[in-house]
Residue, then its C-alpha position, 0 to 999 in steps of 0.5 A: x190535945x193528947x189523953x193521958x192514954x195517948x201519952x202512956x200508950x206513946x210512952x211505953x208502948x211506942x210501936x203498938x201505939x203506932x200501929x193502933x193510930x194507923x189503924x184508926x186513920x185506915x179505918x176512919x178514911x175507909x169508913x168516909x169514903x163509904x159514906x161519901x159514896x152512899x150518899x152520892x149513890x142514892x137509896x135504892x128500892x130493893x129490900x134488904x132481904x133480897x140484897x142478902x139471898x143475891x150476894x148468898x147466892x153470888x157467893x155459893x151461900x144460898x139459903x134455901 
């Protein structure tokens, strides 16, 4: 089922929309695939606060 915006969008501006789509199929398969190995991963212990002062550091941006 298209939305008049799909219909205009695919109308007057083919290749944006084209690009848009593309966009959010990229998007929704990235954010899936993140999901699905989040779950199959588990929870883990640690705090977040100490999750983000280690990726700081490993990434030259330590806070203190």
């Amino acid at each position: 089922m298209s939305s008049i915006r799909d219909f205009v969008f695919g109308r007057v501006l083919p290749k944006a929309y084209e690009d848009e789509a593309a966009a959010w199929a990229e998007l929704k398969n990235t954010l899936a695939e993140r999901l699905r190995a989040a779950s199959e991963a588990g929870t883990s212990a640690t705090p977040v606060s100490q999750l983000t002062e280690e990726t700081l550091k490993g990434h030259g941006k330590d806070k203190s």
